[in-house]
C-alpha positions in Angstrom: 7.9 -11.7 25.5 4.7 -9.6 26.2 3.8 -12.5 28.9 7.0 -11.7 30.6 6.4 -8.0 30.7 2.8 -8.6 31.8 3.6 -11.0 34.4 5.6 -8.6 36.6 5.3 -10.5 40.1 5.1 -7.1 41.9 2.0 -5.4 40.1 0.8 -8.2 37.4 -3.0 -8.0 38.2 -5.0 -11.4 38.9 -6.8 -11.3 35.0 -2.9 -11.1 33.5 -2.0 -14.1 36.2 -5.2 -16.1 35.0 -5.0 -15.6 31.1 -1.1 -16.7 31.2 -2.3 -20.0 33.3 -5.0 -20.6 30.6 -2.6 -19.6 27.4 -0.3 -22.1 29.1 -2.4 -24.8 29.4 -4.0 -24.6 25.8 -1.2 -26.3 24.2 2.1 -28.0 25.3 4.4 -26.5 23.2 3.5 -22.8 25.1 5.4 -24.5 27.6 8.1 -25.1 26.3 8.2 -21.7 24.3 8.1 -20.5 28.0 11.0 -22.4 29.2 12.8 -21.3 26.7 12.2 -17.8 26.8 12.9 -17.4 30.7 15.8 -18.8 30.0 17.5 -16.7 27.6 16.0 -13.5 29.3 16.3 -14.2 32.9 20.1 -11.7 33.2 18.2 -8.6 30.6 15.1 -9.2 32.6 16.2 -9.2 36.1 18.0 -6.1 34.9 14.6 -4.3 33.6 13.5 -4.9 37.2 15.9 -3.4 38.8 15.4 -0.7 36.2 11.8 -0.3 37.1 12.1 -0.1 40.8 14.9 3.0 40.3 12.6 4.6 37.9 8.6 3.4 37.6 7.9 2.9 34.3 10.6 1.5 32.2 8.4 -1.8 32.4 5.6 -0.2 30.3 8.1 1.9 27.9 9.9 -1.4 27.0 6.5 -3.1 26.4 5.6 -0.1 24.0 9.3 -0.6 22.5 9.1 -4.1 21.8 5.7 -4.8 21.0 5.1 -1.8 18.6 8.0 -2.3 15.9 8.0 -5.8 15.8 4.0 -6.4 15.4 4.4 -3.7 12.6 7.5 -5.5 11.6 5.9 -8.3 11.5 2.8 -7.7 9.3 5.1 -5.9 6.9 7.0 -9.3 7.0 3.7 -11.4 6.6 2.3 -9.2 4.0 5.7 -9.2 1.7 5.6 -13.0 2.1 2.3 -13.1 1.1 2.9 -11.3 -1.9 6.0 -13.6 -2.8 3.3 -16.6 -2.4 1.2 -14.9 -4.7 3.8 -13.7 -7.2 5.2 -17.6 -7.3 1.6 -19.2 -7.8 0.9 -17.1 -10.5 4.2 -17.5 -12.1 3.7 -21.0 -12.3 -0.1 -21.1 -13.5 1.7 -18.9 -16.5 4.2 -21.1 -16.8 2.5 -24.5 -17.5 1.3 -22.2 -20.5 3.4 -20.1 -21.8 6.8 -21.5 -20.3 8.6 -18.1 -19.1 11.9 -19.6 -19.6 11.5 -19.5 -23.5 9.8 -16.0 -23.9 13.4 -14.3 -24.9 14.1 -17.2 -26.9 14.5 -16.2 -31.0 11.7 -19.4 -31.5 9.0 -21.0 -29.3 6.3 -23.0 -28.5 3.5 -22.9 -25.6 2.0 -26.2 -23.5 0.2 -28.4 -26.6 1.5 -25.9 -29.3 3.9 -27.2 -32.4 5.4 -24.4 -34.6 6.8 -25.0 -38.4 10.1 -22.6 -39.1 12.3 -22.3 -42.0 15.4 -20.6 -41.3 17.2 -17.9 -43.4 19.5 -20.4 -44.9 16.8 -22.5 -46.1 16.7 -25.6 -42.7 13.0 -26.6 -41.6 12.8 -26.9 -38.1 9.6 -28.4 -36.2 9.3 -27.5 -32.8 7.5 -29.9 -30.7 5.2 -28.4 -27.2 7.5 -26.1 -24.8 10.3 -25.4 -26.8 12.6 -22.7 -26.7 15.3 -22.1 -29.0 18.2 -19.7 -30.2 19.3 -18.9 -33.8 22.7 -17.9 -34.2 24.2 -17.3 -37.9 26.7 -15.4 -39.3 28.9 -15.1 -42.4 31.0 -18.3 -41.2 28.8 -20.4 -39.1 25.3 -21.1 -38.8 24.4 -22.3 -35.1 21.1 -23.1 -33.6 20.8 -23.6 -29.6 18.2 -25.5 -28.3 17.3 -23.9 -24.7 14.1 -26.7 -23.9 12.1 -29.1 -25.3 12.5 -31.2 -28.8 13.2 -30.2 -32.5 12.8 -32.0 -35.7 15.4 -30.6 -38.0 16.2 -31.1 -41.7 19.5 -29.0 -42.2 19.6 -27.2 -45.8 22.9 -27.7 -47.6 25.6 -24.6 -47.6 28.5 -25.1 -48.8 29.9 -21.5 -47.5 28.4 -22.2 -43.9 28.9 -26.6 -43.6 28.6 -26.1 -39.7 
């Protein structure tokens, strides 16, 4: 886009004419980004000239228009990406441990970490490495959920509670 605003045929100077030849040859694919670009601007742009030769000028304030917002647009774009890279990486570097999806769990275990509990109604549970699990008990029911990982159980008897 800046090329074609700097390349007006009627006042683009020689150093403008000579760096576009040069950013052109540098690599292939500039010419095809240039193909396509003339082609989905030639109608808006031959109206910009037409713009500019009723009123000098318009040229230069729709360079300032387009190139001002979107290269600050575009750092704010690269910079929140950037974080989100960063933010991800480190997520994962926690993750492999302390998993993250286990840190609400009512039990767990971190990367090479086994854990020994005894519930309230007497069971022994071993956790093996990156486990994550949920008690759930109540007068009727005793319930255990098992979110990740492995468990060695050995259920204590209750005859009020037999599930």
């Amino acid at each position: 886009m800046d090329w074609t605003l700097r390349l007006d045929p009627e006042r683009a100077p020689l150093e403008n004419r000579q760096a576009f030849a040069a950013w052109l040859a540098a690599d292939p694919r500039h010419v095809s980004a240039w193909q396509r670009v003339n082609g989905l601007l030639q109608q808006p742009l031959a109206d910009l000239q037409r713009a500019e030769t009723r009123s000098p000028g318009q040229l230069d304030a729709a360079k300032r228009a387009l190139d001002t917002p979107a290269s600050a647009q575009r750092r704010r774009l690269l910079g929140g990406l950037s974080l989100l890279d960063l933010g991800l990486s480190g997520t994962a570097a926690v993750d492999r441990l302390v998993p993250l999806h286990g840190l609400l769990a009512d039990h767990h275990t971190s990367t090479a970490q086994r854990k020994s509990v005894t519930l309230a109604d007497g069971t022994h549970l071993i956790l093996n490495a990156r486990t994550a699990l949920d008690v759930h008990f109540n007068d009727a029911r005793r319930r255990t959920h098992l979110l990740e990982g492995e468990l060695l159980a050995q259920v204590a008897a209750d005859p009020l509670r037999p599930s």
